[in-house]
TORBA-293448 format. One line per field, with one value per residue (C-alpha): x, z, y. Coordinates in steps of 0.05 Angstrom, whole numbers. Example, Ala and Ser with C-alpha at 12.3 -4.5 7.8 and 13.67 -1.06 7.14 Angstrom:
residues 2
x = [246; 273]
z = [156; 143]
y = [-90; -21]
This chain:
residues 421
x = [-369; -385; -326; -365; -436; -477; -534; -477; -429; -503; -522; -450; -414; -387; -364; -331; -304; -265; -234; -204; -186; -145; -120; -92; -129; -153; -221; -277; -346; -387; -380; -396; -458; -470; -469; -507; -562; -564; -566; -616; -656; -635; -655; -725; -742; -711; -752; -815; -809; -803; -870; -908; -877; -900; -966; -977; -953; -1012; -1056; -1034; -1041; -1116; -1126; -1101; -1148; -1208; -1183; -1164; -1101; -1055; -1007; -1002; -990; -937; -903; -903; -877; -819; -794; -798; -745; -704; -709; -689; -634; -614; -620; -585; -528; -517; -532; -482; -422; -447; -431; -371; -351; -385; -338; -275; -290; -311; -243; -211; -256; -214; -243; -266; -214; -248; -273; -220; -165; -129; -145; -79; -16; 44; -2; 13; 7; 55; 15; 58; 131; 165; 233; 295; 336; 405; 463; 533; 603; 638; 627; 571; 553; 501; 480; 503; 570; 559; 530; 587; 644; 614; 605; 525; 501; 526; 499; 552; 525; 454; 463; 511; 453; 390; 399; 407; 365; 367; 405; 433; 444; 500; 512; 490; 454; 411; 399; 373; 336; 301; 293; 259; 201; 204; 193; 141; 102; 99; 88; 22; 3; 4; -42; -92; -74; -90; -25; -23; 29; -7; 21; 66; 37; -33; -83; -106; -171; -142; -97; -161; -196; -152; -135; -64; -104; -111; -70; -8; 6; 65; 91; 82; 122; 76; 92; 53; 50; 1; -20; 2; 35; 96; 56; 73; 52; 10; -50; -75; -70; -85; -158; -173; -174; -246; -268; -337; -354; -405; -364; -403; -416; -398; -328; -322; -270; -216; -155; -92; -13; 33; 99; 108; 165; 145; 160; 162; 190; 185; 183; 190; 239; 299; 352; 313; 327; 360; 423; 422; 365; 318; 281; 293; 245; 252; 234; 205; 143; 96; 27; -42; -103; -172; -244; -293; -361; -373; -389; -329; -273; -239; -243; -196; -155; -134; -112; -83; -43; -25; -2; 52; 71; 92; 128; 172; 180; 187; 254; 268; 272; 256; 190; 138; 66; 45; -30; -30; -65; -108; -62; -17; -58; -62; -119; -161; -149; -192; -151; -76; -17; 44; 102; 167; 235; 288; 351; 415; 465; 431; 397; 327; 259; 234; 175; 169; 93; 33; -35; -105; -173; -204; -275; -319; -280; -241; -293; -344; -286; -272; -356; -341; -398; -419; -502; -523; -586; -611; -654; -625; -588; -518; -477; -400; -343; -296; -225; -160; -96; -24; 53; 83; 130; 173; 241; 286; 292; 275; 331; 374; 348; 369; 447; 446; 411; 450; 520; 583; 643; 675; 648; 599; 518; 489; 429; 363; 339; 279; 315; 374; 328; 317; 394; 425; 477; 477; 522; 546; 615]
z = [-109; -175; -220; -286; -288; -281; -326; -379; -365; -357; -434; -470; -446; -523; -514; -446; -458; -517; -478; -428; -480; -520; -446; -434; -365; -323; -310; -326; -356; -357; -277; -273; -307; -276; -208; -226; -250; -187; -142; -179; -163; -92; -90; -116; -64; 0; -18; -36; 39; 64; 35; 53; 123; 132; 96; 157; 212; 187; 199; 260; 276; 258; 290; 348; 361; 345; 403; 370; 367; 317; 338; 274; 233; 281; 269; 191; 204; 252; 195; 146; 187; 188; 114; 101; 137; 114; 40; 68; 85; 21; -17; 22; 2; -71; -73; -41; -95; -144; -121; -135; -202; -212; -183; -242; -299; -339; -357; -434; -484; -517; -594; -628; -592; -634; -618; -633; -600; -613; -658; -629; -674; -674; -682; -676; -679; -657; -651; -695; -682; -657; -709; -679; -702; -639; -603; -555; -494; -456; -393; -340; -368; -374; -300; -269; -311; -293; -218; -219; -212; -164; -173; -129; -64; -72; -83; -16; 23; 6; -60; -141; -184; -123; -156; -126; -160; -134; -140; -218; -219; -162; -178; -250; -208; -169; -232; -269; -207; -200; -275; -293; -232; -246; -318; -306; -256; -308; -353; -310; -260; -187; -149; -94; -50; -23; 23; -5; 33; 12; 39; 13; -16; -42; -83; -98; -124; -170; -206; -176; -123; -132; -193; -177; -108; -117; -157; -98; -30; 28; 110; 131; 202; 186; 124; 81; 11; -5; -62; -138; -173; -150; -194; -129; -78; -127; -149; -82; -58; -74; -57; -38; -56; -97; -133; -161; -231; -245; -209; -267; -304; -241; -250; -207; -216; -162; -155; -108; -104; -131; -107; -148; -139; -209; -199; -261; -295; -272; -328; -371; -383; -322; -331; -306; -299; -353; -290; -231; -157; -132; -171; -176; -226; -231; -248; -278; -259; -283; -257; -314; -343; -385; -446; -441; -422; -488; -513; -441; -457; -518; -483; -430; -492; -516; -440; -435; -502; -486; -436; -481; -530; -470; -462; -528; -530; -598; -578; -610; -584; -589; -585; -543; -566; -525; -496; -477; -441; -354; -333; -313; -375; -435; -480; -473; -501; -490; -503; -509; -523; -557; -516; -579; -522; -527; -584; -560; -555; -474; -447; -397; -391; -408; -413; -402; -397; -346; -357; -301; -278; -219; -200; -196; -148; -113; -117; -139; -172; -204; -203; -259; -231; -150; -139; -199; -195; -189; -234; -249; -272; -316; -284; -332; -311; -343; -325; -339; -338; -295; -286; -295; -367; -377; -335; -389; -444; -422; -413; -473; -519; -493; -486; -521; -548; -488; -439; -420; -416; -442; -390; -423; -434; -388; -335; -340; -283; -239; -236; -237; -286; -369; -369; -326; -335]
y = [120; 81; 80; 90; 112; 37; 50; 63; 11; -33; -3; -2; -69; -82; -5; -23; -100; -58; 5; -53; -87; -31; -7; -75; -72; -134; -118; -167; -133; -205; -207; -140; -158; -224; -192; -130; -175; -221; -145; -120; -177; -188; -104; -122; -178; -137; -79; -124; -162; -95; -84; -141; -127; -64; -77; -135; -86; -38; -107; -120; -57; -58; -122; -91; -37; -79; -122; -182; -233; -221; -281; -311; -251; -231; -293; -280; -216; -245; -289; -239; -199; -247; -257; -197; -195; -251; -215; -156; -192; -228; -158; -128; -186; -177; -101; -112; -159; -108; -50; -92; -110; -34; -3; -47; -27; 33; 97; 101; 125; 187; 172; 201; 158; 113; 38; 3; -1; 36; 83; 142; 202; 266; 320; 383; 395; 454; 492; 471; 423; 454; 426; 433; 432; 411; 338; 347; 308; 273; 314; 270; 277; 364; 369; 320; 366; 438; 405; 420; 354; 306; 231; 200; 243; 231; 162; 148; 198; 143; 105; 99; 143; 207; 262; 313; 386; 428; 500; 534; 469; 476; 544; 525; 475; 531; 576; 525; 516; 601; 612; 561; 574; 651; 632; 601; 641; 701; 660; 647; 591; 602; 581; 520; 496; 430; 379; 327; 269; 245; 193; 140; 169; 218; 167; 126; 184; 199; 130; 117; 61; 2; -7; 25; 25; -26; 41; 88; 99; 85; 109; 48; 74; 122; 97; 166; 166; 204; 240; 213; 280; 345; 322; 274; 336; 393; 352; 332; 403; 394; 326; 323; 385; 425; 477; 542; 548; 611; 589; 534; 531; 531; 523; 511; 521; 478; 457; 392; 353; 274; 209; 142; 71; 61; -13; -55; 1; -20; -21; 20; 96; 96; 136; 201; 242; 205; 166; 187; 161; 237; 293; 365; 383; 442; 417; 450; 426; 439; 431; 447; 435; 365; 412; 449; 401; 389; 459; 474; 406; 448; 517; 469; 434; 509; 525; 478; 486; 555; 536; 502; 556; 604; 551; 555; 483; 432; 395; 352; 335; 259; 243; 177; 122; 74; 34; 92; 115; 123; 80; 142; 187; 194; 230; 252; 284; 275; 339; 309; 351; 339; 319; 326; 300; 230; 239; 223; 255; 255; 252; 321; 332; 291; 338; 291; 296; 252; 273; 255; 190; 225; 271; 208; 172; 238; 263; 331; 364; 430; 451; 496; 523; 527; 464; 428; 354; 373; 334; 314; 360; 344; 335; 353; 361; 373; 380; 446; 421; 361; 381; 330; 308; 394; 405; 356; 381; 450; 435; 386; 440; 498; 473; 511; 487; 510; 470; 520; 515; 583; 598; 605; 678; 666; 639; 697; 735; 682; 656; 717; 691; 688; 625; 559; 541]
């Protein structure tokens, strides 16, 4: 499938040249048009041989019947064949080289985006800042002293940057998945428990391939990816598909455990749990109509935001400018908490609207009326939330002066305990 509708990218290349511009892609918009213009014409030639062709086998035809040679026509007709073959063959290297400048070319940052870098605006802030009177700590320094996180283990069982979580810690592990999974499910969200390997398509569809497959963990044996977030399996539920109108909006709840290399990050934000190559994350996904799509980014926005307060943890909400944002995305924000034992805001969810750029890659459509062109959805999807930098936020927020890390009141059910420590 085409990346970005052609007659668009053919009408808007000032519009385009600029959105890979302020995404800091590598994409080039003059070939695109270059070879566009030289398929075009190879198009109109093939399909005006093919006319003469046929036009002389209707001739020969006719000659035929009234009994008379048609040597000589046959022989125009022979070359033609091979002309357009010929054609053929060179149309089909030039949309090969056509598809690779296409898979580079960045979807279009909405309007409303800010253009320059490091212009990302805060647009909500939530929750109080906790003040304490005791010294505080960071919560790799908590989880090692209450004995519910155990870095040392996971990094003798396959590496740096695999915790483990032991005990209460495991448990608040498990109670974070339980919670925000029944969470969305009670606002709406269908729940899915997908595979956590994905194929290659399924990685291209969703704008993780080509660009970032240096990022991802591949079993090259059978060419599968351990899966980098349940956005690629979640929207490829319904690759290829027509999906119902009146089933529009959909919308999916699933935990998956994630899997990054992270390559390029080493040294930075490393310590602890603030980047991590294995982690857990319940994601939302959303199938919609084009008309509708930002209306449901919102109530996606307001969805993980309650899970936040549901925490009863400090957050902001930073609208992303261009070239923050993911190659695919149009528009997204980013909810970041506030983590008092390192005094730093952390990323934990970012919420985006794709618009139709995965659902052209992954040719899932909607039809509003029988007999009617089916079109595009509009693909959105957001983390409610990832659990790692939650899961800090948590002890850092809700440690005592004892040592002790009071257990969030919406959690209290699922751990069966009011405190760690």
């Amino acid at each position: 499938m085409d990346m970005l509708d052609l007659n668009f990218l053919r009408a808007n290349p000032e519009l385009v040249r600029n959105a890979i511009r302020d995404k800091g892609e590598d994409a080039d918009i003059d070939r695109f048009l270059k070879i566009d213009s030289h398929r075009r014409e190879l198009i109109g030639r093939i399909d005006d041989g093919k006319h003469k062709r046929n036009r002389l086998s209707k001739e020969i035809g006719v000659q035929r019947v009234k009994g008379q040679g048609a040597t000589g026509l046959m022989d125009v007709t022979r070359e033609l064949s091979r002309e357009i073959k010929i054609l053929e063959r060179e149309l089909k290297a030039l949309e090969d080289e056509m598809h690779e400048v296409l898979i580079r070319i960045p979807n279009i940052p909405h309007p409303t985006v800010p253009t320059g870098k490091d212009e990302n605006v805060i647009v909500k802030e939530q929750g109080t800042i906790p003040q304490f009177d005791f010294e505080i700590f960071p919560h790799w320094e908590l989880g090692s002293a209450l004995d519910i996180l155990d870095f040392p283990s996971g990094a003798r069982v396959c590496g740096s940057n695999f915790p483990s979580y032991k005990g209460l810690g495991a448990r608040l592990e498990r109670a974070l998945i339980n919670f925000m999974l029944d969470f969305n499910s009670n606002r709406g969200y269908t729940e899915i428990f997908p595979p956590f390997l994905v194929n290659r398509s399924s990685m291209f569809a969703t704008g993780q391939l080509p660009k970032l497959e240096d990022d991802m963990y591949l079993i090259e044996e059978d060419d599968l990816f351990l899966n980098p977030t349940a956005e690629v399996p979640v929207t490829n539920i319904h690759r290829e598909q027509v999906v119902r109108l009146e089933d529009l909006p959909t919308k999916y709840v699933a935990y998956t455990a994630c899997f990054r290399r992270e390559a390029g990050s080493y040294g930075a934000d490393t310590k602890g749990l603030l980047r991590v190559h294995q982690f857990n994350k319940v994601e939302l996904v959303k199938f919609t109509t084009p008309e509708t799509s930002y209306a449901e980014l919102d109530t996606m926005l307001d969805d993980v935001c309650a899970v936040m307060e549901a925490l009863r943890l400090p957050y902001r909400v930073a609208f992303l400018c261009a070239a923050e944002l993911s190659f695919a995305s149009a528009k997204t924000y980013d909810i970041e908490v506030w983590a008092p034992g390192i005094q730093k805001y952390l990323e934990v969810s970012s919420v985006s609207n794709f618009e139709a750029f995965q659902a052209r890659r992954a040719d899932i459509r909607f039809r509003r009326a029988s007999g009617q062109k089916a079109e595009f959805v509009h693909t959105l999807n957001g983390s409610a939330v990832a659990t790692p930098r939650t899961f800090a936020a948590i002890i850092e927020n809700y440690q005592k002066k004892d040592g002790s890390v009071e257990v969030p009141e919406v959690l209290v059910p699922y751990m069966g305990v009011e405190r760690i420590g």
